[in-house]
Every structure is written in structure tokens, then in C-alpha cells.
C-alpha positions in Angstrom: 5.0 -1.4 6.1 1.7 0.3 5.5 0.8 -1.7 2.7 1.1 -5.0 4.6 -0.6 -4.1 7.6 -3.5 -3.0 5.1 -4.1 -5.8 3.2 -3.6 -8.4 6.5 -6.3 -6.4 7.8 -8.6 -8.5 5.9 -8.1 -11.1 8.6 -10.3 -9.2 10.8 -13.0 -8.8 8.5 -12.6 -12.8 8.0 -12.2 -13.7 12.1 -15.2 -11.2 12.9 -17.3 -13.4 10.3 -16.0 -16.3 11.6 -16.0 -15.9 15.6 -18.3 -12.8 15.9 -18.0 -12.8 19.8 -14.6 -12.7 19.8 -12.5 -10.7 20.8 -10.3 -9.6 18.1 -6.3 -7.5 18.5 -4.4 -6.5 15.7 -0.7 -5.9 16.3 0.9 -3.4 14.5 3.9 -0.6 14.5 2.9 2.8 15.0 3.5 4.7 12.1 0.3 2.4 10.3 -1.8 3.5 12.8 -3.7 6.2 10.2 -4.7 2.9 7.6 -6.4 0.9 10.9 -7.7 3.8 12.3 -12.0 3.3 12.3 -11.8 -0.3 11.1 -15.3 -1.8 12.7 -13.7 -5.7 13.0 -10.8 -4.8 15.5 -11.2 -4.8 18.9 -7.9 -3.7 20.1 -5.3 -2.0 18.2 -1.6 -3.0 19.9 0.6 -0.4 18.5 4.8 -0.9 19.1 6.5 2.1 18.8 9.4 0.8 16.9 11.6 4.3 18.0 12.0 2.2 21.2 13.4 -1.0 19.5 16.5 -0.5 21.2 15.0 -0.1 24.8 15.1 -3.7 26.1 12.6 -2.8 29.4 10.6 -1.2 26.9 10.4 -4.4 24.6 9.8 -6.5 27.9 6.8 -4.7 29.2 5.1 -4.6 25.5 5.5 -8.6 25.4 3.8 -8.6 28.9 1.0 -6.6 28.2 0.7 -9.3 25.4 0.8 -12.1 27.3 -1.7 -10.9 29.9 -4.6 -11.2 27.0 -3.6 -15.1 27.1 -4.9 -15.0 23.2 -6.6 -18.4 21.7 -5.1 -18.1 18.5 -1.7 -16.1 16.8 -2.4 -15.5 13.5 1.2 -14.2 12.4 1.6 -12.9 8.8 4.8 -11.4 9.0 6.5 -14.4 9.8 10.0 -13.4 11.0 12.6 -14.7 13.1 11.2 -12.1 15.9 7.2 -12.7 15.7 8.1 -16.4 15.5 10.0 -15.9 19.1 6.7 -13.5 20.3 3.8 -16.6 19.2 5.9 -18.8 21.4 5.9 -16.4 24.2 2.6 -15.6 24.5 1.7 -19.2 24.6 -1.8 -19.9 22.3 -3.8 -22.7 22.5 -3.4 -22.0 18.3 -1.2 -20.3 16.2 -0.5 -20.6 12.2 2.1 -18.8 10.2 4.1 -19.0 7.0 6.2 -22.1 6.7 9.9 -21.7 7.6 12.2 -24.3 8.4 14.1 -22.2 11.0 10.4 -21.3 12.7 8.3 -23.9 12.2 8.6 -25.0 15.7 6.9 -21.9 17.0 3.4 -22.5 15.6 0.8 -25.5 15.6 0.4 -24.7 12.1 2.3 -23.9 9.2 1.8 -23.6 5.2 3.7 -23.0 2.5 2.6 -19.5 0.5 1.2 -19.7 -3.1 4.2 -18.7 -5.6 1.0 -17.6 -8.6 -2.5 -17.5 -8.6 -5.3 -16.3 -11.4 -7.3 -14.6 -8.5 -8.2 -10.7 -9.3 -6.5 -10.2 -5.2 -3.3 -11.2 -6.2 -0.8 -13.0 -4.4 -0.7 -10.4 -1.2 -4.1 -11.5 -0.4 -4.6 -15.1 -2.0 -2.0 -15.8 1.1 -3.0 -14.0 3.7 -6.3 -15.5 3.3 -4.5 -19.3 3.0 -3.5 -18.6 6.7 -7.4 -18.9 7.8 -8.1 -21.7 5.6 -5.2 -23.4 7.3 -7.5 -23.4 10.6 -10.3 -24.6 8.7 -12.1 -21.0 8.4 -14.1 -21.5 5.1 -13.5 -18.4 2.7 -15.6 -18.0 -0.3 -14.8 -14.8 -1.1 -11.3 -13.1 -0.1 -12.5 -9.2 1.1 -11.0 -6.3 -0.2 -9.2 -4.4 2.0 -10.7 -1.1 3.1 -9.8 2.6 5.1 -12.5 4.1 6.8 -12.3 7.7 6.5 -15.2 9.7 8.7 -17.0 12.1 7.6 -15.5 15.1 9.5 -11.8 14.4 7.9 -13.6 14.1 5.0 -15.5 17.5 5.3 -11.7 19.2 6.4 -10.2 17.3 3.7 -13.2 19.3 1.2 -12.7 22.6 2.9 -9.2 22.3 2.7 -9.6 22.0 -1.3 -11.8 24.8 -1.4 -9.5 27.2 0.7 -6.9 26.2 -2.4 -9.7 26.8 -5.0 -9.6 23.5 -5.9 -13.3 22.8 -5.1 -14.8 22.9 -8.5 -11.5 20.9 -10.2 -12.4 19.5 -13.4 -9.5 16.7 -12.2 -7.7 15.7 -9.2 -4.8 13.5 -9.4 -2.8 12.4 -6.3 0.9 11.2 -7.3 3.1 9.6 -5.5 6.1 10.4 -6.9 8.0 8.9 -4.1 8.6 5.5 -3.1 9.7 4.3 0.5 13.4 4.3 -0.6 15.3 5.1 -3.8 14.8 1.4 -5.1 11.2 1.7 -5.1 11.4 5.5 -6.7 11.1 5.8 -10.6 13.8 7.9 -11.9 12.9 11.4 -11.7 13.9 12.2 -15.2 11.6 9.9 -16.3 9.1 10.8 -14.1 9.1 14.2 -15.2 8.2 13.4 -18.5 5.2 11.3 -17.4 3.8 13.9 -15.7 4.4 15.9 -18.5 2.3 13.8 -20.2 -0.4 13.6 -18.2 -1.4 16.9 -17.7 -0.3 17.5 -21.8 -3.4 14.8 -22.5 -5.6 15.6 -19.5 -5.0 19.4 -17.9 -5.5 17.8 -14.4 -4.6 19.6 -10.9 -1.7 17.3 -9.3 -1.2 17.1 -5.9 1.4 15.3 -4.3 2.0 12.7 -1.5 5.3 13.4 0.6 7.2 13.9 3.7 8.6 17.4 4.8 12.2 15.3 4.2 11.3 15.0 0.6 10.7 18.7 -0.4 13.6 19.4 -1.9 12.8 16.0 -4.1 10.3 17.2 -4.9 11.2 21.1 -6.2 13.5 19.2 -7.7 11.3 16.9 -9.9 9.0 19.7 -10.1 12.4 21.7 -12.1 12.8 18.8 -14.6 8.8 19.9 -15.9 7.8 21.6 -18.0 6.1 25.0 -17.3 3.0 24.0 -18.3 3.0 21.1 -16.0 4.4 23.1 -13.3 1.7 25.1 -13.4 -1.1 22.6 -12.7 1.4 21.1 -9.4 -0.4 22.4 -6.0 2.3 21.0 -3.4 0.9 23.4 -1.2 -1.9 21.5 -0.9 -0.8 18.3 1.2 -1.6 16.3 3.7 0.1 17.0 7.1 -0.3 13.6 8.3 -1.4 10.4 7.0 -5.4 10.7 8.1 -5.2 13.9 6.4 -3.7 12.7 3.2 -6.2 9.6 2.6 -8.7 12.4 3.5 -7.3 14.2 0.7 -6.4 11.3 -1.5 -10.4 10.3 -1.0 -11.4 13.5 -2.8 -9.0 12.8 -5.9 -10.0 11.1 -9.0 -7.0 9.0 -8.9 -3.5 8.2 -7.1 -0.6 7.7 -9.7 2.8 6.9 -9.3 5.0 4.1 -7.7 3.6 1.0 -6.2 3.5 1.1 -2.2 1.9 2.1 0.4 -0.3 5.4 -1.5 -1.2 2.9 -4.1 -2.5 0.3 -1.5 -4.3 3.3 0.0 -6.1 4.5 -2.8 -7.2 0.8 -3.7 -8.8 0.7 -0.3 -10.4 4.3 -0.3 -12.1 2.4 -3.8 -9.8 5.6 -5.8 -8.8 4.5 -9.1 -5.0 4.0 -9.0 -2.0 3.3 -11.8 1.4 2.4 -10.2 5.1 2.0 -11.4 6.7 -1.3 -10.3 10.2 -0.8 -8.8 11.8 -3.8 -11.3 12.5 -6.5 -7.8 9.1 -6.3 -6.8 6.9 -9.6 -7.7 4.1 -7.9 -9.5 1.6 -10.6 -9.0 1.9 -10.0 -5.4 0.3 -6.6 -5.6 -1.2 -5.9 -8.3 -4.7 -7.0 -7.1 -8.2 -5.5 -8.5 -6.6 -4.7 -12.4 -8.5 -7.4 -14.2 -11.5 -4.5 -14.5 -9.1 -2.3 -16.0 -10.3 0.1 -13.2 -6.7 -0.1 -11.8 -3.6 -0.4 -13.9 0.0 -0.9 -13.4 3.2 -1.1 -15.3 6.6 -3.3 -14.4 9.8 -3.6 -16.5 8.6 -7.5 -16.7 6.1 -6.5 -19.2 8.5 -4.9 -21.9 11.6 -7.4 -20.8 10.1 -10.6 -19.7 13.6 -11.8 -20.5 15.9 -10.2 -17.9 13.9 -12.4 -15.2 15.5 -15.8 -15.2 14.6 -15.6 -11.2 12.9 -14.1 -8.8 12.7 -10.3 -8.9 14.1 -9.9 -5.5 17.3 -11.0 -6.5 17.7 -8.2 -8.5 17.3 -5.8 -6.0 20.7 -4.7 -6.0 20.4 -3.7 -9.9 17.3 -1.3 -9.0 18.8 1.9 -10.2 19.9 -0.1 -13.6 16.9 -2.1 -13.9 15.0 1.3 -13.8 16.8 2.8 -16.6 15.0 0.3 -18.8 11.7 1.1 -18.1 11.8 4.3 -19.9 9.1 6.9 -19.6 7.3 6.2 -23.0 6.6 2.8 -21.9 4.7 4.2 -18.7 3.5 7.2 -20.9 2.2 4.5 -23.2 0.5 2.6 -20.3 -0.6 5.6 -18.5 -2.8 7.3 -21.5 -4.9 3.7 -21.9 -5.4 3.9 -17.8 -6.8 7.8 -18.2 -8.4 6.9 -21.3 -10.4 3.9 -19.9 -11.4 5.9 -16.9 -12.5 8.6 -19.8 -10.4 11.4 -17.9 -10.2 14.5 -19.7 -10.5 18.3 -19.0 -13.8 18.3 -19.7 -14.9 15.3 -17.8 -15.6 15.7 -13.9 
């Protein structure tokens, strides 16, 4: 997932300070290509197109190409069954990953994630950043994780704005009213009236971050606003792929909606950001950089601390019910104190 492969991408920054002559590959499936794209501390990019899972000659020849690098060290963060079975194939002379009791035998090192932490980074990157100190890599201060946008998409991204007449924008919101799959998408009802809301209290120009697939989501959130609202939404203006949207999303003067991948995105374009928890995700994982107040979030653990007698994951099957109880004029509530500490108003650039 994008938002994983961004914030493990910190390990590079962390290696390169570590070992700066070596030689440094990160691994990754094709579709997070855009979020690595420009990063100055990877060498090699090793992109697996996962539309050819099921081509086993395919699969064979990737692992070989691996294996010919004959790596020093595996650093594996996503710690399945499957990249358990590729660290022993390709042989290290080190390798560390989470602790497993089924894979624990593939890697010279193991450790056991952190469950909480009181670090700004949050549990995504407290633990990532464990894996190095596992080797002994010193690390004083955990990076923040960062997209490199160049200064020709960014210049497109501009013009792109200006052919729209959005160039001169008192305010720019991106929203991601979309989350990777309906339970990790707030309720469209509800979502409606935040957005409602927010342009109600703030008159901004919303773009929006989606997939051709999702148009007809989208018209139809766009039908439960108001016309007032609906006259502020530019879905027009959009990025065609996902370079051109965090060229886009770079311009913007914040990315609002649910927690994922465009919320990880605008963290790491430095973009403030405000995002809607789906109700089984561990907040504390991912809600790194909110101690500022600079970005802001919202989960249904705040308003019913008592529903979670265990982890949220195990209520992933009661999304859709779960997500009835976050009702808009908690995230209304929660939203005017992020716009109003960022002192966003029609009349403020």
C-alpha cells in the first residue's frame, strides 16, 4: 500500500546515513512507484508488477534478478509469509524483520513491534525505525518521510490551475473522499454534510482525489450537497495519475478526508492534512506529526473509547456499523478547530 511503502522509505534516508557508499534497493509493487519517484537515498527501485502474480516464470525471473545483487542485508518491513520465503532465497549475510513465530527462521534477526509509543511519528514509524536499531544503527532522530516533487510537475501542476482559473484561489482544499475500499470510506451522507460545512465556514475551492472507477461516487456525493457546496467542487480539475495529483495536492492548502494513502501523501509534501479514521484502524499507528496541531485527525475511539475492549482490527467486520457512530457533527466539530488553527478563511491566502 502506498502509505507503507512511504513511510518505510525512511529506511533509506537512515541506511544512506549509516553506510553512505552503499549501495541501496528498495523493493516495492508498481502502483507506489509515483511516492518513490525522485527519492535522493535509493539506488535502485525494484518494482513487481503484481498484475503478474499469477505468472509463475514471471515470479521466478523477478526472484533471480534478486538474487544476482547477492544483497548484505534484507531489511523486510512487510513481514509476510511470502517476503519471509524471498529473505531466505536471496541468501544475506544479514537480514532483520518483524517477529513471527511461523518466520522467525528466515532472518538473523527478529523483534517484536512496539504496541504504543509517546513519539510525535507514531507507531508506523517508531517501528520501522526499531528494525535499524535492531542491527545496531544508532537513530537519534526518526526522519519524516518525504515526496520529491520537481519543479517541472510542479510548474504543469500550476498551469494546470491556472487554465481552471484557479490560480489566484483564496483556498485550495484537496479531499479525499475515498478510501482504498468501502471500510476505510466515511459514509457519504455524512460526508456530505462535512463538506457542507467546510466550505459554509471557509468558501474554499475543493478538488478531489479519485480514480476514473469512482466517478459516479463521486457525482453521487457531490448530489447529497448542497448547492452552495457544489458550486465550489472543481472535479474537473484532477490528477490523471498519481505524479500529477501530488503535483496538484502540493499546490493546495490542505488534503482532507479519510486516512490512507492521500493523507500520508500530503504529510510528506509538508501540506497540512485532517483525516477520518475508518473505526479498525489503530490510530496511534498513523497519526504521526498532530502533536503541533498542524495536522489533525478524528477516530470513533475519541467519542466511544468504550466500544474498544480490543484491538481495532477485530472490528473490521463491523466497519459499515462502527461508522454510523461517528456522525458528521463530531468530524464537523473537529474539522472547524483544524481550519481554525491553520486560520483558514475566505479572506486568508
Amino acid at each position: 500500500m502506498i502509505g507503507d511503502v512511504l513511510t518505510s522509505s525512511i529506511l533509506l534516508e537512515l541506511l544512506r546515513e549509516h553506510y553512505p557508499e552503499a549501495q541501496l534497493d528498495y523493493l516495492i509493487n508498481d502502483n507506489t512507484l509515483a511516492v518513490i519517484q525522485g527519492n535522493p537515498f535509493v539506488d535502485n527501485i525494484k518494482c513487481y508488477q503484481a498484475q503478474k502474480d499469477q505468472d509463475s516464470s514471471y515470479k521466478n525471473s523477478f526472484t533471480q534478478g534478486l538474487k544476482a545483487e547477492n544483497y548484505d542485508l534484507v531489511v523486510d518491513v512487510y513481514a509476510k509469509l511470502r517476503s519471509a520465503r524471498l529473505t531466505r532465497a536471496l541468501k544475506p549475510q544479514q537480514s532483520v524483520s518483524y517477529y513471527k513465530w511461523y518466520t522467525q527462521s528466515a532472518y538473523k534477526r527478529t523483534v517484536r513491534p512496539l504496541k504504543q509509543t509517546d513519539k510525535d511519528e507514531g507507531l508506523a514509524l517508531v517501528n520501522r525505525a526499531l528494525l535499524l536499531e535492531t542491527l545496531g544503527i544508532d537513530i537519534p532522530v526518526i526522519p519524516k518521510p518525504k515526496i520529491y516533487i520537481g519543479e517541472t510537475e510542479k510548474n504543469l501542476a500550476e498551469q494546470q490551475l491556472s487554465a481552471a482559473g484557479l490560480d489566484d484561489a483564496p483556498l485550495l482544499f484537496m479531499i479525499a473522499a475515498f478510501g482504498s475500499g468501502p471500510d476505510k470510506t466515511y459514509p457519504l451522507d455524512y460526508m456530505a454534510q462535512v463538506l457542507d460545512d467546510l466550505v459554509l465556514n471557509t468558501e474554499a475551492t475543493l478538488l478531489f482525489n479519485y480514480l476514473p472507477n469512482q466517478k459516479a461516487q463521486l457525482e453521487q456525493l457531490m448530489g447529497l450537497c448542497k448547492t452552495e457546496t457544489r458550486a465550489q467542487m472543481r472535479p474537473e480539475v484532477y490528477g490523471k495519475s498519481l505524479r500529477e495529483f501530488l503535483a496538484l495536492a502540493s499546490c493546495t492548502h490542505a488534503v482532507i478526508g479519510n486516512e490512507g494513502g492521500a493523507v500520508n501523501m500530503g504529510k510528506a509534501l509538508n501540506v497540512p492534512t485532517f483525516s477520518i479514521f475508518s473505526p479498525w484502524i489503530l490510530k496511534s499507528a498513523w497519526n504521526s506529526y498532530e502533536s503541533s496541531g498542524y495536522n489533525q485527525s478524528i477516530h470513533l475511539s475519541d467519542i466511544r473509547s468504550e466500544r474498544y475492549k480490543k484491538h481495532p482490527k477485530k472490528y473490521k467486520r463491523q466497519a459499515a456499523q462502527l461508522y454510523r457512530e461517528l456522525e458528521a457533527n463530531f468530524v464537523i466539530e473537529k474539522l472547524r478547530a483544524f481550519t481554525a488553527h491553520h486560520a483558514f478563511s475566505a479572506s486568508k491566502p
